[in-house]
N, CA, C and O of each residue as an XYZ file, in Angstrom:
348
protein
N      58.646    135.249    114.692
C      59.961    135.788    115.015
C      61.040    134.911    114.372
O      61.167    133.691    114.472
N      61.895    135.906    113.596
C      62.742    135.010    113.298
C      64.061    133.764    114.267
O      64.955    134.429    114.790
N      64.127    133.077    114.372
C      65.158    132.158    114.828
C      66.352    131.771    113.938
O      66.253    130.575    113.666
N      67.466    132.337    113.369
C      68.192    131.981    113.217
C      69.050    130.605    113.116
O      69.660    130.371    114.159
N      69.224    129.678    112.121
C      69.893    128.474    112.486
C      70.872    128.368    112.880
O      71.755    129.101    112.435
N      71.121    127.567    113.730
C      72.277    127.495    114.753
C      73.916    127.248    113.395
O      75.016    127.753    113.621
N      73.723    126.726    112.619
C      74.660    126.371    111.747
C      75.171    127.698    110.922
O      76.221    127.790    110.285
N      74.203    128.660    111.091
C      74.326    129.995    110.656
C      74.828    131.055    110.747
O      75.212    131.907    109.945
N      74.794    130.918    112.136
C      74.687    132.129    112.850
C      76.210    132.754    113.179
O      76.303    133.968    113.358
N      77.644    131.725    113.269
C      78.754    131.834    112.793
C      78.871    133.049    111.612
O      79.442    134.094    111.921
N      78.332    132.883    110.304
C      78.194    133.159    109.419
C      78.068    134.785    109.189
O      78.720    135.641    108.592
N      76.709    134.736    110.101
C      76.548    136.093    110.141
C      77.613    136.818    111.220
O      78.013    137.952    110.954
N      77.797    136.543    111.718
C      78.366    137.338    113.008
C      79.918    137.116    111.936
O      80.506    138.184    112.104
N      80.378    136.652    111.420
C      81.580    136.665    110.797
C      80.759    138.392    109.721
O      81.046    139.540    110.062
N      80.108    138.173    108.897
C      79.643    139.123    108.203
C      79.433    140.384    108.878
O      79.733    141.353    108.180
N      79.092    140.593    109.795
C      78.624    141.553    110.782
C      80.386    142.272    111.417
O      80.704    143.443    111.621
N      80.894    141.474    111.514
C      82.338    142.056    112.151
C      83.334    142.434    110.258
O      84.339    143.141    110.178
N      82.905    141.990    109.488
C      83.795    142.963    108.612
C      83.169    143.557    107.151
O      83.692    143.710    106.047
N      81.792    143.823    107.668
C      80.915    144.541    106.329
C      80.195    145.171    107.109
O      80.124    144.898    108.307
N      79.188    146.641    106.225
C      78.901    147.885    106.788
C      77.558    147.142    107.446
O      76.876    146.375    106.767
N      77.284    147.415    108.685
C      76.199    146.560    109.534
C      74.659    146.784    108.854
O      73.793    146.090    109.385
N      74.226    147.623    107.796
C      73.160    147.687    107.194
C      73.127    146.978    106.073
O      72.049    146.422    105.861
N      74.165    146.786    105.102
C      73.991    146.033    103.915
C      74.397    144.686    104.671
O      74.518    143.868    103.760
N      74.654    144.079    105.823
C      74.844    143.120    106.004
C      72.643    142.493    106.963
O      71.826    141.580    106.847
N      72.758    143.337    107.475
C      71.465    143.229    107.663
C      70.170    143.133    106.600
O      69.136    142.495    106.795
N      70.509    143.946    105.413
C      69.526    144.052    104.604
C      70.208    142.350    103.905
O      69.262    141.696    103.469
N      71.164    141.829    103.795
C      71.044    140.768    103.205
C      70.790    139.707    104.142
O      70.676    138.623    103.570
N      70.665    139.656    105.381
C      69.731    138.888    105.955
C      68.116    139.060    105.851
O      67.354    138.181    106.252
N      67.679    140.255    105.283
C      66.224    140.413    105.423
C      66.082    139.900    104.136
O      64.996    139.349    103.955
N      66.832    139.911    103.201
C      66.724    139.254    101.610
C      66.824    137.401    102.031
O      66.622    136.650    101.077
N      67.010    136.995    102.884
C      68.142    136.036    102.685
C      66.728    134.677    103.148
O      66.306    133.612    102.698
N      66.423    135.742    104.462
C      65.241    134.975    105.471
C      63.790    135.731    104.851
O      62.805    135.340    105.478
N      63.488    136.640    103.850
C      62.481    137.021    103.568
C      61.752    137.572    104.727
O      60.595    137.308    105.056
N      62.519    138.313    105.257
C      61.960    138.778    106.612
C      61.716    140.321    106.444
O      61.844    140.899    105.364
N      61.278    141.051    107.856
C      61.497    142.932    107.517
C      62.074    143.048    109.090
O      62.416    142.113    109.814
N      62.075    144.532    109.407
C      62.826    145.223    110.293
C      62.717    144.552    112.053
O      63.550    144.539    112.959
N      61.472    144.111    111.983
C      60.875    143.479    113.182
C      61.560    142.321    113.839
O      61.901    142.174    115.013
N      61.746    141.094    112.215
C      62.384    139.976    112.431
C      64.360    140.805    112.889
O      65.060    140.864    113.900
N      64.460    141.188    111.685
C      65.840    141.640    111.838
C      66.415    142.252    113.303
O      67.610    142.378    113.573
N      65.554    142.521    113.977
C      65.764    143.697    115.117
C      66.446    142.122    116.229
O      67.569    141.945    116.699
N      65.139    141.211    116.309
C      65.297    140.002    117.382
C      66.272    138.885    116.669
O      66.371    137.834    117.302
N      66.968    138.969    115.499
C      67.850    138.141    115.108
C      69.066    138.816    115.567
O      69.768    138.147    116.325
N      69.547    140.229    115.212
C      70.457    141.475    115.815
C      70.785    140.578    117.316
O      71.814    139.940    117.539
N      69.754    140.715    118.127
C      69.839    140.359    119.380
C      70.445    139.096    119.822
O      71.149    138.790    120.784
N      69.859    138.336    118.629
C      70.638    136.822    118.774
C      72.249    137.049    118.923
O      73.095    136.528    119.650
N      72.298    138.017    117.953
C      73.605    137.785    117.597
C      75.142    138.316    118.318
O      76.327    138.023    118.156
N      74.077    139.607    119.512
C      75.435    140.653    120.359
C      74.906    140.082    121.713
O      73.679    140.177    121.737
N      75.289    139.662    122.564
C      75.197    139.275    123.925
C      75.209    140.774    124.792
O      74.873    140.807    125.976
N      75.607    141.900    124.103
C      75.395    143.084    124.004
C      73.712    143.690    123.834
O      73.175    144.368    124.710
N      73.179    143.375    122.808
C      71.945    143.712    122.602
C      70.962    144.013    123.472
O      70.571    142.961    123.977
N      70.180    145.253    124.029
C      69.438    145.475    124.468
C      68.225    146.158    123.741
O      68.250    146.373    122.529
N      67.001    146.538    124.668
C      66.085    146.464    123.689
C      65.662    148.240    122.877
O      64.809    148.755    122.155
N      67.004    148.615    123.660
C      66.844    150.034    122.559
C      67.623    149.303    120.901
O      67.417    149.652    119.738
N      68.190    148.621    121.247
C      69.356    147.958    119.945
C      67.967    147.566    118.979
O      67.627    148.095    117.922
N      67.378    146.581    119.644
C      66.295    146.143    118.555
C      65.845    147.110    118.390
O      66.052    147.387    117.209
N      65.048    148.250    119.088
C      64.148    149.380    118.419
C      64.877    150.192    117.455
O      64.379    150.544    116.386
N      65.910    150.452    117.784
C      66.502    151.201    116.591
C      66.464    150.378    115.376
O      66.120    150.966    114.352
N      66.788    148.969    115.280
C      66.060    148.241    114.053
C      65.016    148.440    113.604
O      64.628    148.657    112.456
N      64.501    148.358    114.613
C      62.536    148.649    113.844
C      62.646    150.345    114.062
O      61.785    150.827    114.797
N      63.155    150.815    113.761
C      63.038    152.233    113.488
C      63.460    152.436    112.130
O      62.796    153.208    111.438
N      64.614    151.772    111.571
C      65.922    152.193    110.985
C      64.903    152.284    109.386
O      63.790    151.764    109.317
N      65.395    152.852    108.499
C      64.797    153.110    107.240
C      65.587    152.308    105.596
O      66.018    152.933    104.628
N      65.556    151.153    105.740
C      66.230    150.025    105.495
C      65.478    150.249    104.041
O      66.171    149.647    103.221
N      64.450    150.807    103.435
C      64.143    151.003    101.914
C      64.611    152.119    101.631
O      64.671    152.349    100.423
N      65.047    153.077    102.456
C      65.569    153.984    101.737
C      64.585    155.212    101.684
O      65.198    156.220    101.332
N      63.086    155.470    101.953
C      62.292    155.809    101.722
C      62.079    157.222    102.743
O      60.923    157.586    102.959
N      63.084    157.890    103.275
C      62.963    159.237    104.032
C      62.430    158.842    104.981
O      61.859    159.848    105.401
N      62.104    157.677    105.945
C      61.113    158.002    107.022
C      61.764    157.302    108.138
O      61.027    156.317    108.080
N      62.373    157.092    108.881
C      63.441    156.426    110.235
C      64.733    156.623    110.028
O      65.198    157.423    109.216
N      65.230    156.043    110.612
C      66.875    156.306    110.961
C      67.597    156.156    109.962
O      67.423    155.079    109.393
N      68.382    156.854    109.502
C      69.446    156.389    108.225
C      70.661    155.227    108.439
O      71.200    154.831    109.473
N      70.795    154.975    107.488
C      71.816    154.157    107.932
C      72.926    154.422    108.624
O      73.358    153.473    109.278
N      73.653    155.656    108.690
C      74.908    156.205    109.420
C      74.031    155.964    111.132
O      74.441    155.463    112.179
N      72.856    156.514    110.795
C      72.550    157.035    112.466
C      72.034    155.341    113.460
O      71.881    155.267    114.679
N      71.898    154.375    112.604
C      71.611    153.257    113.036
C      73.098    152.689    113.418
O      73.465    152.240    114.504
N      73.657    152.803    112.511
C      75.111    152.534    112.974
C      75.863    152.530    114.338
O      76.526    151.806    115.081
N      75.221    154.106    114.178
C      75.539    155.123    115.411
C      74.943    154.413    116.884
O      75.574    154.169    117.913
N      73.675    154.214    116.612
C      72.991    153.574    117.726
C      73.604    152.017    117.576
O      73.242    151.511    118.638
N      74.041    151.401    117.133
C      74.441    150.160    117.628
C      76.448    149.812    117.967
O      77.064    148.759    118.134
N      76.766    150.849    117.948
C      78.058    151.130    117.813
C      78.533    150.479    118.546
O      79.581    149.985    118.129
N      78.148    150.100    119.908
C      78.543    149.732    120.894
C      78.390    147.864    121.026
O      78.739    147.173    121.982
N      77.855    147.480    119.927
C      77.723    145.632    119.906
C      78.799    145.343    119.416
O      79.539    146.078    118.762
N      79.014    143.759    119.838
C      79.662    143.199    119.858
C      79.301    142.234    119.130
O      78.078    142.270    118.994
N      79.993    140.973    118.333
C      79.142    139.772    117.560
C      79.995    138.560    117.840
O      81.186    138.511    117.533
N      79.506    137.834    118.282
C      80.307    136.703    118.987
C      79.085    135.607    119.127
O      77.896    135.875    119.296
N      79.580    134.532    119.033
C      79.096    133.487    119.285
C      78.686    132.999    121.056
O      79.610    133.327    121.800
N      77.545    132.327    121.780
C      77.986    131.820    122.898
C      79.123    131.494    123.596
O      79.037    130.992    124.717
């Protein structure tokens, strides 16, 4: 599972509040060499909001592009409601 570094995680949550929440995610899965699984429980790190439909819609979401889970609008859709903030 991914863990996030604490020195980081600023970073993202700055990224997350003013870029489209999938290309900001897919450059964490580039970033940590991770896939949808890791991404879903880092998500979580990151909204004090996050519950565990939030992660499943991660591991649902269709992040290659490849016709088969959630598109990116509709992942959106399902996380609409997070927040990104630090402790």
């Amino acid at each position: 599972m991914l863990q996030l570094p604490e020195g980081e995680r600023s970073r993202w949550i700055d990224l997350l509040r003013g870029n489209p929440l999938p290309d900001v995610l897919r450059q964490m899965a580039a970033t940590y060499a991770v896939g949808r699984h890791d991404l879903g429980f880092a998500l979580a790190d990151l909204s004090p909001d996050a519950m565990t439909q939030h992660v499943q819609a991660v591991w649902m979401w269709d992040s290659e592009g490849n016709g088969r889970g959630l598109t990116d609008h509709q992942l959106v859709e399902e996380l609409a409601s997070l927040r990104f903030q630090l402790d």
